[in-house]
C-alpha positions as CSV (number, residue, x, y, z in Angstrom):
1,X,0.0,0.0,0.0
2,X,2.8,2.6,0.6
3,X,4.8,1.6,-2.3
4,X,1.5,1.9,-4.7
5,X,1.0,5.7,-2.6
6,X,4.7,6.7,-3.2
7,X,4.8,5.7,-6.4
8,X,1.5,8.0,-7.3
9,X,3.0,10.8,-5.4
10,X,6.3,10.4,-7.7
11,X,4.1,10.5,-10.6
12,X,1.8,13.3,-9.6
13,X,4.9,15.8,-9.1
14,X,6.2,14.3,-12.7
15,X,2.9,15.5,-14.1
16,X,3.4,19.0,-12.5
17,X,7.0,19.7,-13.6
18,X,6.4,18.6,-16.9
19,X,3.2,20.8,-16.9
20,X,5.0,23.9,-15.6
21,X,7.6,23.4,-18.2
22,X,5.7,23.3,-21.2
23,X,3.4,25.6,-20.2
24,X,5.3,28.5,-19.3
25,X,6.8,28.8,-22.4
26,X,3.7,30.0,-24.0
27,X,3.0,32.8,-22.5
28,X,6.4,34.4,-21.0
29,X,9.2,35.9,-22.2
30,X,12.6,34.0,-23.1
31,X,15.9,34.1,-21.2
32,X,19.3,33.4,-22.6
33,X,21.8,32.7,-19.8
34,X,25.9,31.7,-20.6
35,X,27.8,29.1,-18.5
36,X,31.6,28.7,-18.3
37,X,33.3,26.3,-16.4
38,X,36.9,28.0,-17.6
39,X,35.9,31.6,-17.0
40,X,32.5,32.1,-15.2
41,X,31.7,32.9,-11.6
42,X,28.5,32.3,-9.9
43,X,29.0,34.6,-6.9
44,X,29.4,37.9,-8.9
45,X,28.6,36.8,-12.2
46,X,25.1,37.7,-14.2
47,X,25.1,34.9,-17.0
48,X,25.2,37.2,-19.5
49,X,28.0,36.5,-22.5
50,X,30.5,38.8,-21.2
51,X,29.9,37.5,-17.5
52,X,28.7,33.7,-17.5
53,X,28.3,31.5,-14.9
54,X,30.7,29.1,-13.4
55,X,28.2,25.9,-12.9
56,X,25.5,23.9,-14.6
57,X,23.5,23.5,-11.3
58,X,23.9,27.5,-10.6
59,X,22.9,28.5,-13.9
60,X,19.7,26.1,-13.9
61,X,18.4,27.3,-10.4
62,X,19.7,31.0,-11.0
63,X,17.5,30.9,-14.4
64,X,14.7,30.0,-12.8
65,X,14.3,32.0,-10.0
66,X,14.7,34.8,-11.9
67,X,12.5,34.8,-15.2
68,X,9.7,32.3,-15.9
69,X,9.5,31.0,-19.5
70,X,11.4,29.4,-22.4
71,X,15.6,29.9,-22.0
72,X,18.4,29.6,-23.9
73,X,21.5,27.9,-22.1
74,X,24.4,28.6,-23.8
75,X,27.2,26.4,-22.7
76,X,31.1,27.0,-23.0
77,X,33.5,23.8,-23.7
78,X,34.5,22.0,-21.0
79,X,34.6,19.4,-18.2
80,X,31.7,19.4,-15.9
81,X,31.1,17.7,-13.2
């Protein structure tokens, strides 16, 4: 009985990210956000081209916080981990 629960709860918050990301999208505005692993920061940094990010995980979360809708991740070579 608590598996079958857990496994509708798992599913139920599925449904509701999924929902918020492809809703969104069609009614905000987009964001394109930069990350470099070389050369970003993600203490003083805005994602912008001439100041990216440092991290992946920053950059998702940063992105959004910030601005809800559609985005554009542009991502520098390199090794992330």
């Amino acid at each position: 009985m608590i598996r079958i629960r857990e496994t509708a709860l798992a599913f139920f918050f599925l449904s509701v990210v999924l929902c918020l990301l492809l809703c969104n999208g069609a009614f905000a505005s987009a964001g394109t956000y930069y990350v470099d692993i070389n050369n970003g920061d993600d203490v003083n940094n805005a994602g912008t081209a001439a100041a990216p990010w440092k991290t992946l995980h920053y950059s998702l979360c940063d992105a959004i916080s910030t601005t809800v809708g559609s985005y554009t991740l542009h991502v520098a070579a390199g090794t992330y981990s």
